[in-house]
C-alpha positions as CSV (number, residue, x, y, z in Angstrom):
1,X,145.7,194.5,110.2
2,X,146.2,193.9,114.2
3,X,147.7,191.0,115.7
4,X,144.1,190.7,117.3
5,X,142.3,190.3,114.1
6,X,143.3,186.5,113.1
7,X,142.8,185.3,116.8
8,X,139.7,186.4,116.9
9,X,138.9,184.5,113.8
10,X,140.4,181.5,115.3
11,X,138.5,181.9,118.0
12,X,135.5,182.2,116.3
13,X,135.7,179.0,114.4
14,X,136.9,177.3,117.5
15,X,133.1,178.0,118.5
16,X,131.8,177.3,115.9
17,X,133.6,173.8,115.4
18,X,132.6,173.2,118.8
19,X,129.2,174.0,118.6
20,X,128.7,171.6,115.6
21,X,130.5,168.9,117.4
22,X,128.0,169.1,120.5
23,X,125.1,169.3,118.2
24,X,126.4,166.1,116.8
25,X,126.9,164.4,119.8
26,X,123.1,165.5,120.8
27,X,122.1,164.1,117.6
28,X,124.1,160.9,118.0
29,X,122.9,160.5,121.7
30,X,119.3,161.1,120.9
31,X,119.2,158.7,117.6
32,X,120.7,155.7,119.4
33,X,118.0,156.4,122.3
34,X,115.8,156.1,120.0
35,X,116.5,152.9,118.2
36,X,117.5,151.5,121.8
37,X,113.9,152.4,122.5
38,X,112.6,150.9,119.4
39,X,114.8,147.8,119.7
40,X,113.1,147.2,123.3
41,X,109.8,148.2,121.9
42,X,110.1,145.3,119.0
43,X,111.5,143.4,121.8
44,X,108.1,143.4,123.9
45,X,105.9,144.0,121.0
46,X,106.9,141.4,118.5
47,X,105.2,140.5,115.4
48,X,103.4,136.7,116.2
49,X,102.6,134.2,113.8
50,X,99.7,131.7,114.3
51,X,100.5,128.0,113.8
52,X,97.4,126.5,111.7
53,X,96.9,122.8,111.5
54,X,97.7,121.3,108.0
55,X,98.7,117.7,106.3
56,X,101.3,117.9,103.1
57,X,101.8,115.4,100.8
58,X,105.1,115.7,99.1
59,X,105.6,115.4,95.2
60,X,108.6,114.7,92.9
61,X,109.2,114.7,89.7
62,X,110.0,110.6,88.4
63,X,112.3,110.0,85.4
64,X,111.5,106.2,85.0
65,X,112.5,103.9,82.9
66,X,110.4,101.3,81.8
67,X,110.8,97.3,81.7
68,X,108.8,94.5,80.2
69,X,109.1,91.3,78.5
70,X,109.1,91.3,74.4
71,X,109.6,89.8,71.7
72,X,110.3,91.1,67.7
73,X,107.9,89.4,65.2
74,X,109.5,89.1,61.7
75,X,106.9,88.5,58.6
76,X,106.7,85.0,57.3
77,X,107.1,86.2,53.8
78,X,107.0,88.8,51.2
79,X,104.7,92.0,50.1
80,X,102.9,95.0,51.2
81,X,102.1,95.6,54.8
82,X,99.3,96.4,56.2
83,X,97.9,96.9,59.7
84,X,94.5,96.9,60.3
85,X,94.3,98.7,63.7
86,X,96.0,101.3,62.7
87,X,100.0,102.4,63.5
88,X,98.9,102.8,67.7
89,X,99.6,99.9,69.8
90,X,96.9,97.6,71.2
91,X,95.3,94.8,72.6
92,X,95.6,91.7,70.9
93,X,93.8,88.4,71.7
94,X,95.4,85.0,70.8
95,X,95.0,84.4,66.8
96,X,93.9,88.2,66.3
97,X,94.9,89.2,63.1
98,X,98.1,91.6,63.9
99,X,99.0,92.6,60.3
100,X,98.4,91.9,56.3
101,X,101.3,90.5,54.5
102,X,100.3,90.5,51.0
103,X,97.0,89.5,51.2
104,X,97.6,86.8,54.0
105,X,97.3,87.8,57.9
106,X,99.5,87.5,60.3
107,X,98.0,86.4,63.6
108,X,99.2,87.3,67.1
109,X,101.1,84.2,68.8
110,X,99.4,84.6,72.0
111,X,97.7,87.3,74.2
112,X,99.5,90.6,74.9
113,X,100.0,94.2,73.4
114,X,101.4,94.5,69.8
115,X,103.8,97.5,68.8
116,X,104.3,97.5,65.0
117,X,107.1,99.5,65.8
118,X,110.8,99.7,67.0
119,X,113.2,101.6,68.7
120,X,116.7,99.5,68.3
121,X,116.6,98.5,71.8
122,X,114.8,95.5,71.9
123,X,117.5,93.3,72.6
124,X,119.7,95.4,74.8
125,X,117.0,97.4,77.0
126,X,116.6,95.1,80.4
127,X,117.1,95.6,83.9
128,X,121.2,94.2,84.6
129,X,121.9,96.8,81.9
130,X,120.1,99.7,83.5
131,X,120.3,99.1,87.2
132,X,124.0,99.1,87.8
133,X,125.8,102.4,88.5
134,X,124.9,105.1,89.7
135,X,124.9,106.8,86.6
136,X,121.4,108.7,85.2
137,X,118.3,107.1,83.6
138,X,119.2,106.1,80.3
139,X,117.0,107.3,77.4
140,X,116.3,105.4,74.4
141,X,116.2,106.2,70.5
142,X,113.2,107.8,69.3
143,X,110.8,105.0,68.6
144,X,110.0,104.4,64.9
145,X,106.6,103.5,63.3
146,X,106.5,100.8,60.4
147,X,104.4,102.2,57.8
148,X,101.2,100.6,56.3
149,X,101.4,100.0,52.8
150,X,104.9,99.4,52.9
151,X,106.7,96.4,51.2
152,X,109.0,93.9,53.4
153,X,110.3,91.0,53.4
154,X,110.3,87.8,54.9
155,X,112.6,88.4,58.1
156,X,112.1,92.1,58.2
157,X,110.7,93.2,61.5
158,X,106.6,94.1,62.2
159,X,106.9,95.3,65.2
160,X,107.2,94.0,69.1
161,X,104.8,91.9,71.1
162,X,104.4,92.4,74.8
163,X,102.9,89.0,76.1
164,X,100.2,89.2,79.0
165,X,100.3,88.8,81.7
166,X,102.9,90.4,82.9
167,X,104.2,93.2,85.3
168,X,105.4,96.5,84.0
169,X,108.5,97.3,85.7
170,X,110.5,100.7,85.9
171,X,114.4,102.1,87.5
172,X,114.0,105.4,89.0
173,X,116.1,108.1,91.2
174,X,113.4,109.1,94.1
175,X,115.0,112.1,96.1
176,X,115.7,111.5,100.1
177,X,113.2,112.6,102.4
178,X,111.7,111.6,105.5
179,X,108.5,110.7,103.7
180,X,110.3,108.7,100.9
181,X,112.6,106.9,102.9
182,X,110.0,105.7,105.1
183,X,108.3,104.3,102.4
184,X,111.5,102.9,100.7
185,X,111.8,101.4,104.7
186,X,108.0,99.9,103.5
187,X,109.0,98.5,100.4
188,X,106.1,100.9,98.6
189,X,106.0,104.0,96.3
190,X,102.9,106.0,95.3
191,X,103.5,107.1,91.8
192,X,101.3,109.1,88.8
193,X,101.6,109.0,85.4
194,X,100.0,111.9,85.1
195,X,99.3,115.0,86.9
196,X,95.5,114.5,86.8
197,X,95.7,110.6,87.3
198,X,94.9,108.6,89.9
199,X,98.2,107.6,92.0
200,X,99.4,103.8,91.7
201,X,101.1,101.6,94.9
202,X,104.5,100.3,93.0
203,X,105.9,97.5,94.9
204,X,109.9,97.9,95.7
205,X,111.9,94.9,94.4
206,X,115.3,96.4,95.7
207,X,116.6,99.7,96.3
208,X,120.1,101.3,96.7
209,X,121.0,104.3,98.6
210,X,123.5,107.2,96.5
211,X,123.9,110.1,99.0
212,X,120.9,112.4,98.7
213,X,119.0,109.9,96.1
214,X,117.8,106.1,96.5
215,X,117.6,104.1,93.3
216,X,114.8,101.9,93.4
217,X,113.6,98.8,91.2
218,X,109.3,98.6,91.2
219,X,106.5,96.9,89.6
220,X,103.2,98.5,89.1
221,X,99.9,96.2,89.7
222,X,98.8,97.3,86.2
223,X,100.0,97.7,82.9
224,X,98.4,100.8,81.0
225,X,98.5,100.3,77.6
226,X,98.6,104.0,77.5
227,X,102.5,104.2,78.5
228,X,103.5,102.2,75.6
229,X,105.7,102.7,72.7
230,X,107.7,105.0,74.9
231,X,110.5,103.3,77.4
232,X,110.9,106.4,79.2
233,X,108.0,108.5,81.2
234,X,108.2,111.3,83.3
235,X,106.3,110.8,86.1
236,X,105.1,112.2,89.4
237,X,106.2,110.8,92.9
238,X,104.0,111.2,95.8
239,X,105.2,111.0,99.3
240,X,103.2,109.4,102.0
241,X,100.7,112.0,103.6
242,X,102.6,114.5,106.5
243,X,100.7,115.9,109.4
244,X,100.7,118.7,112.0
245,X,100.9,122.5,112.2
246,X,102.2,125.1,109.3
247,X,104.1,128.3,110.0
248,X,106.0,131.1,108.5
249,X,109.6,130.0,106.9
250,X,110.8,132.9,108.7
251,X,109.2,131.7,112.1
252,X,112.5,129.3,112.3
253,X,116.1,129.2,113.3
254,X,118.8,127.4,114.6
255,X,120.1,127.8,117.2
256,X,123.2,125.6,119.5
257,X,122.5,122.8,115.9
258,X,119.0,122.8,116.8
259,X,116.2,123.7,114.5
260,X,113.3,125.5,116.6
261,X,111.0,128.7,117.1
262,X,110.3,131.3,120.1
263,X,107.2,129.9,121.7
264,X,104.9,132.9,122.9
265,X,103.4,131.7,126.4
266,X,101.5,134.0,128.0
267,X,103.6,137.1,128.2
268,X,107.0,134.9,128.1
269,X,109.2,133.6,125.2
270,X,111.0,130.5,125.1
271,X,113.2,128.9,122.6
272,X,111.4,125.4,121.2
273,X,112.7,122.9,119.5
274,X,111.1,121.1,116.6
275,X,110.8,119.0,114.0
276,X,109.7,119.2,110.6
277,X,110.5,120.6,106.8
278,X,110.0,123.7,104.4
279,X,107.2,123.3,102.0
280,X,106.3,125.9,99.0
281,X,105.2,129.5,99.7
282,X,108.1,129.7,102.2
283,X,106.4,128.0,104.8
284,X,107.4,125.5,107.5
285,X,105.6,122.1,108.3
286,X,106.3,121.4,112.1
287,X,105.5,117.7,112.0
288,X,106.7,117.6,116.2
289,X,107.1,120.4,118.7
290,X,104.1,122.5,118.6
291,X,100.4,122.1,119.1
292,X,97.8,124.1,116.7
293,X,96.9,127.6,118.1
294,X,100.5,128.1,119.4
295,X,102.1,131.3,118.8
296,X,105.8,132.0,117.4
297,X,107.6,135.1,116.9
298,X,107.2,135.4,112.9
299,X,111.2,136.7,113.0
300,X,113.2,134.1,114.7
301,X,116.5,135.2,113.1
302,X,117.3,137.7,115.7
303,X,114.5,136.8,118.4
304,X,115.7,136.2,122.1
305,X,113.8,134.5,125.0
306,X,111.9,137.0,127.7
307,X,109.2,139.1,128.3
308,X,107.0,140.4,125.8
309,X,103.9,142.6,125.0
310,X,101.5,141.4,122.9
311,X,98.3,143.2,123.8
């Protein structure tokens, strides 16, 4: 084999090494043309977002605990037991008979709701005990039902009596928001008991702030009868009604520590500040900045002020 041979192989590969490498260069040239001419394309033909009036009222789930004034009745004497309401609690007039101690009734001392049953808290459960700290809601025991039929003795516990009238009263942790704390500010709370029930107005007595969470000290206007043996409940917390204009989650950013969105005016885009809070379905409540009808860039993230295209 000739001298000649192997440098015309080396040559040959030279070529063809240098053919591929302009063919990538070619390729590498015309794909970033291409996403420079998408990127300017997105640029003046962004996706836009509607902003749609709305109003939000906020809920939060309540641990309460629950306060009252009561009072353990013992039985005057020996024998078998037996209530003739029932085990449930109720109302209870002045001299209604609360219970049958062998054969003899036991009459209710005054007007009020009557338990016949405990839960070993009756003498430690009140408000110093559970409002200082900032420790969580304490629970209490299971509550336990005194049987009909059942022999005491004289002493030995019936049950509680709740005297009326008075207010029911409950310690709670209500999470910081602009809605809460301005009614915390208005000494007021709008509280459930249930999810299908009718909110109550709970009157403030005191509150203290913890960071994130405001512990808060309220009386209700009523006292469902419904709520009792239990001293806990799990409530709902409603926030004072929120107004103005709903968009996209992603419609938002922050930019220079302020939270706004890329206002589309006429064929223009401008960075806008605003005001307001994510609610569910990753959505945004502008309560101040925007107008209903305005348009936003639906992606804010990488969005720039300029020109655009829309039509």
């Amino acid at each position: 084999m000739s001298d000649a041979t192997p440098r015309r192989n080396l040559r040959e590969t030279l070529r063809r090494w240098t053919w591929w490498f302009i063919v990538a260069i070619l390729v590498a040239g015309a794909v970033a043309l291409y996403l420079a001419w998408w990127r300017h394309y997105q640029d003046m033909h962004p996706r836009v977002a509607w902003a749609q009036p709305w109003m939000h009222v906020e809920e939060h789930p309540l641990e309460v605990a629950l306060l009252w004034r009561e009072e353990v009745l013992r039985a005057d004497r020996d024998g078998e037991v037996h209530f003739p309401r029932g085990n449930a609690p109720f109302r209870a007039a002045k001299g209604e008979v609360l219970a049958m101690i062998g054969g003899k009734a036991f009459r209710a001392p005054g007007a009020g709701y009557f338990v016949p049953a405990l839960d070993g808290k009756e003498n430690s459960w009140f408000f110093g005990a559970i409002w200082e700290g900032d420790g969580p809601i304490p629970s209490a025991p299971q509550v336990r039902f005194i049987s009909s039929g059942s022999r005491i003795k004289k002493g030995d516990p019936l049950g509680k009596f709740l005297p009326m009238p008075q207010d029911l009263r409950f310690v709670a942790y209500v999470t910081r928001t602009p809605a809460v704390d301005r009614d915390v500010r208005r000494n007021v709370l709008s509280v459930r008991t249930g999810k299908d029930v009718s909110p109550i107005v709970a009157v403030i007595r005191t509150a203290k702030h913890f960071g994130v969470r405001t512990k808060v000290y309220c009386s209700l206007p009523v006292f469902p009868l419904e709520l009792l043996p239990r001293r806990n409940a799990q409530w709902i917390l409603e926030g004072a009604a929120m107004t103005g204009v709903v968009i996209p989650q992603g419609a938002v950013t922050v930019r220079n520590m302020r939270e706004g969105v890329f206002l589309v005016t006429g064929s223009s885009v401008r960075f806008q500040e605003v005001t307001g809070l994510p609610i569910s379905e990753r959505r945004f409540l502008v309560t101040e900045g925007l107008v209903p009808g305005a348009l936003v860039l639906l992606s804010a993230e990488d969005a720039r002020e300029g020109r655009v295209k829309l039509w």
